[in-house]
FIBA-346491 format. One record per residue (C-alpha): x negated, y, z negated. Coordinates in steps of 0.02 Angstrom, whole numbers, padded with zeros to 5 digits, always signed. Example, Ala and Ser with C-alpha at 12.3 -4.5 7.8 and 13.67 -1.06 7.14 Angstrom:
residues 2
-00615-00225-00390 -00684-00053-00357 
//
This chain:
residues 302
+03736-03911-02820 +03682-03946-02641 +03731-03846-02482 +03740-03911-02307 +03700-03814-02154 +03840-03862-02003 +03778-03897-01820 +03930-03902-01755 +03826-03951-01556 +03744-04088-01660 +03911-04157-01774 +04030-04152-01614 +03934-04180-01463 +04028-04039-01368 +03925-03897-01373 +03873-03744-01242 +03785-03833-01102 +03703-03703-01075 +03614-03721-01239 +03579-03894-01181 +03422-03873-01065 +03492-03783-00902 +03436-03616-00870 +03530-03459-00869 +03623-03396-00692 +03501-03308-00592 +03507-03135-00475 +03649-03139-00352 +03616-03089-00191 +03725-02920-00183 +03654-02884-00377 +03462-02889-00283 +03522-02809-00119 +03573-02666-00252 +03416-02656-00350 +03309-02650-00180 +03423-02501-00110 +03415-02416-00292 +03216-02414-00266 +03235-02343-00099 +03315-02210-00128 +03219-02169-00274 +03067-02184-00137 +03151-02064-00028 +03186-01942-00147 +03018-01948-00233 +02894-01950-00060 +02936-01783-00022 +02898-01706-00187 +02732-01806-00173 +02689-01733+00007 +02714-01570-00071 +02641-01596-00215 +02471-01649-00105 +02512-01514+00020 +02500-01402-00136 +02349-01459-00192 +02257-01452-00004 +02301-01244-00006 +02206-01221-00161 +02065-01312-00106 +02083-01213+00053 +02100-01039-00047 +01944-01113-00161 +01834-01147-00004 +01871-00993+00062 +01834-00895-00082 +01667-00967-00093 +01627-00925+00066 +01678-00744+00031 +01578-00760-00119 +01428-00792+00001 +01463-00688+00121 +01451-00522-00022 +01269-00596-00077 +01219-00596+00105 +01278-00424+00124 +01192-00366-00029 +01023-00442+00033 +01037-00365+00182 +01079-00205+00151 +01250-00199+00158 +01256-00267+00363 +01377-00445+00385 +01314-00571+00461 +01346-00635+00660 +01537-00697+00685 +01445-00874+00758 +01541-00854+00955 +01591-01014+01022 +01484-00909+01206 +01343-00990+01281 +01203-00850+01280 +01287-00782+01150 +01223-00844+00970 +01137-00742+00857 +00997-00784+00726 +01116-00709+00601 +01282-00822+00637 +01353-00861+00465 +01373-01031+00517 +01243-01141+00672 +01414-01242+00726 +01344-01270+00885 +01236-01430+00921 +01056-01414+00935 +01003-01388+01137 +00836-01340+01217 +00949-01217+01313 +00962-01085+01178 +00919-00912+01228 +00713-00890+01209 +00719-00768+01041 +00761-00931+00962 +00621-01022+01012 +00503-00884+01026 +00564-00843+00828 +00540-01046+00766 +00717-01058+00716 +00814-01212+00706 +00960-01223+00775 +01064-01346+00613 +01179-01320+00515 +01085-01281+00365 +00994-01145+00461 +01161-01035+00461 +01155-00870+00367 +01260-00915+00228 +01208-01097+00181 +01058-01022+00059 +01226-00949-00038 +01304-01086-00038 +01183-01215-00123 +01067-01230+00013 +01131-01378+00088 +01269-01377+00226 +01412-01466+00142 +01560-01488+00282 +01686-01508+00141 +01673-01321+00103 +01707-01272+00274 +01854-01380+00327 +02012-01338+00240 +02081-01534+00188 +02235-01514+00299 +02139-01474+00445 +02119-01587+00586 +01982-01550+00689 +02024-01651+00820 +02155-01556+00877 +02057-01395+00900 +02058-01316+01068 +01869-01354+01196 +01748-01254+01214 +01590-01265+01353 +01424-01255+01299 +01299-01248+01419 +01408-01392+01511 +01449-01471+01341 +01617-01503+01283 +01631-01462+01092 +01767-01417+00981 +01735-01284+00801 +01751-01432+00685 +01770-01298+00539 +01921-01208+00516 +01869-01042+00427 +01838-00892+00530 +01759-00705+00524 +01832-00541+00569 +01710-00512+00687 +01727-00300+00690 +01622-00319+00546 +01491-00418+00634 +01318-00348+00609 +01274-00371+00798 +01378-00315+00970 +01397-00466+01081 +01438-00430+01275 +01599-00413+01329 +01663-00378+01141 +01616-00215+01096 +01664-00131+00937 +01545-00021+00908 +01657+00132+01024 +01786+00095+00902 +01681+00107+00749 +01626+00260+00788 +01459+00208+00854 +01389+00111+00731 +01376-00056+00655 +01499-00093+00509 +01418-00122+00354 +01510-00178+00184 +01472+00015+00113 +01573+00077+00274 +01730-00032+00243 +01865+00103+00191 +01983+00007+00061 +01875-00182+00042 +02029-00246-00042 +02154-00242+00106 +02024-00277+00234 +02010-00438+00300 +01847-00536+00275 +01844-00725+00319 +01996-00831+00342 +02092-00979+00400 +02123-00974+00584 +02283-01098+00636 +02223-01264+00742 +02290-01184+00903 +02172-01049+00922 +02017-01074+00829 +01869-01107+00941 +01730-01032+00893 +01681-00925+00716 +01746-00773+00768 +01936-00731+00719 +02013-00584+00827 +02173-00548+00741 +02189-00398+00859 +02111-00369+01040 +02037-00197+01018 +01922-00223+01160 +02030-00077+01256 +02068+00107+01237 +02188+00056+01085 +02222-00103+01016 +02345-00215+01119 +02432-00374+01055 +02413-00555+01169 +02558-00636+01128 +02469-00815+01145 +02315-00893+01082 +02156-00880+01171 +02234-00703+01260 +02107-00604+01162 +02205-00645+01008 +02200-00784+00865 +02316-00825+00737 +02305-00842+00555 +02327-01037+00502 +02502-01076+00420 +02491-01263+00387 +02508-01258+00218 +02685-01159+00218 +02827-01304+00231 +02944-01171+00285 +02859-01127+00445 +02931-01202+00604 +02874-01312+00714 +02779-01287+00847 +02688-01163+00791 +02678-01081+00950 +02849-01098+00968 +02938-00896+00956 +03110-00868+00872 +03217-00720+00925 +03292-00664+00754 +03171-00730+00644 +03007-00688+00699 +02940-00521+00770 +02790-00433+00817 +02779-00580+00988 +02705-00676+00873 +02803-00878+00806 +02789-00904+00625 +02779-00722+00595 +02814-00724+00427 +02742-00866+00376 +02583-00877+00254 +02397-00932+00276 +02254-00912+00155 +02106-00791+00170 +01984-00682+00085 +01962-00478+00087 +01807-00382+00082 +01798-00373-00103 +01777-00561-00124 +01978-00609-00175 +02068-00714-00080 +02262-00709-00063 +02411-00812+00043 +02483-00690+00173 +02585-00687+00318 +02550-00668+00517 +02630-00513+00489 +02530-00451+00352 +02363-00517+00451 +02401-00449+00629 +02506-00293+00617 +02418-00187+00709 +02530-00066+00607 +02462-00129+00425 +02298-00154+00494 +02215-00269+00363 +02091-00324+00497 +02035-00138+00530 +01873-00097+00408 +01884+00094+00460 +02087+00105+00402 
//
């Protein structure tokens, strides 16, 4: 017995002609126009988690760079018998051989003691860089959503510069008394040194000061210059302002103030920045929490 497969295409002559050699119907025009707007929206929705997600990422390198700078700045006080180093003032006449950071450029205008001591005047001559691997590396000084450019001018001996850096010090704890910023009345007399700060885990250390104040090393987060410490509501009054880049809630400008939702004269009250405390940990806080002169986490004595 024999069996016979049927082609019923080949026996007839009147099958599919679409079997036959032409191809299948392609896209339509609406059906693409959908697929396109399906992947934009998908786009939309997923850019925003992304920006966060980096925007994320750029804080902890911020609270990582900052922490090793705290890190430093504890060896440098334990070599040193317990004194901080200079707060690095963006003043011409001003810089000190012990400036945790030489931000300035090099100039044969520096005050004599430099030249009569041999010191350079670079970057990896600042008090902190021997901590710090020995080698300035920029990358651990500029927090990665920083842009320098935007940082307010400063003269220097009839030089434009900006601080191309954007972590700060608390400069009451400076081991030297610069002119015209005198803490050493309010400390009693004398210098601060790291054995003298009262609670070293709720005083402020080091920093990251926002892109609308920061012009030199030196972070006042209160202007204690007077009889009793007075607020400037504004940047560059005597008063600087903790960075808050990295908190999406905060509103923009920055220097912008909202009756109602911030306080204290101060925009973004409430929003949070990264720095470091005494003891060498570093936390996210707010304005508030930075530059109460109630709460008075910048006050080594409180």
């Amino acid at each position: 017995m024999s069996f016979r497969v049927r082609n019923n295409c080949c026996e007839t002559g009147t099958g599919d002609s679409s079997h036959a050699g032409h191809p299948a119907p392609a896209f339509t025009l609406v059906e693409l126009l959908v697929v396109i707007g399906i992947i934009a929206l998908l786009i939309s929705i997923l850019l925003p988690a992304l920006a966060r997600a980096k925007e994320s990422a750029n804080s902890i390198k911020c609270a990582s760079n900052l922490h090793m700078i705290g890190l430093a700045m504890i060896m440098y006080t334990n070599d040193n018998h317990g004194y901080y180093p200079a707060a690095a003032r963006g003043t011409a006449g001003l810089e000190q051989v012990e400036d945790f950071i030489y931000w300035e450029q090099p100039s044969t205008a520096w005050p004599p003691s430099f030249t009569a001591q041999g010191i350079l005047r670079t970057l990896d001559n600042g008090a902190l860089v021997k901590y710090m691997g020995g080698h300035f590396n920029a990358a651990n000084w500029l927090c990665p959503s920083d842009d320098p450019t935007v940082h307010p001018v400063v003269n220097m001996y009839g030089v434009n510069i900006t601080y191309p850096y954007s972590y700060t010090m608390n400069p009451i704890l400076q081991d030297v008394d610069t002119a015209g910023f005198s803490y050493l009345p309010y400390l009693g007399g004398q210098v601060m040194k790291s054995t003298r700060v009262a609670h070293a885990s709720n005083c402020i250390m080091m920093l990251e000061e926002s892109e609308l104040s920061i012009n030199d090393g030196s972070t006042i987060l209160m202007d204690i210059t007077g009889s009793a410490p007075n607020f400037g509501f504004s940047p560059g009054n005597g008063y600087d302002w903790l960075a808050v880049r990295h908190d999406r809630t905060a509103h923009h400008p920055d220097n912008k103030f909202i009756p109602g939702i911030d306080s204290l004269g101060i925009p973004n009250t409430h929003k949070k920045g990264n720095v470091v405390f005494c003891d060498g940990h570093g936390e996210s806080v707010t304005r508030e929490f930075a530059e109460s002169a109630t709460l008075r986490h910048w006050d080594p004595t409180f």
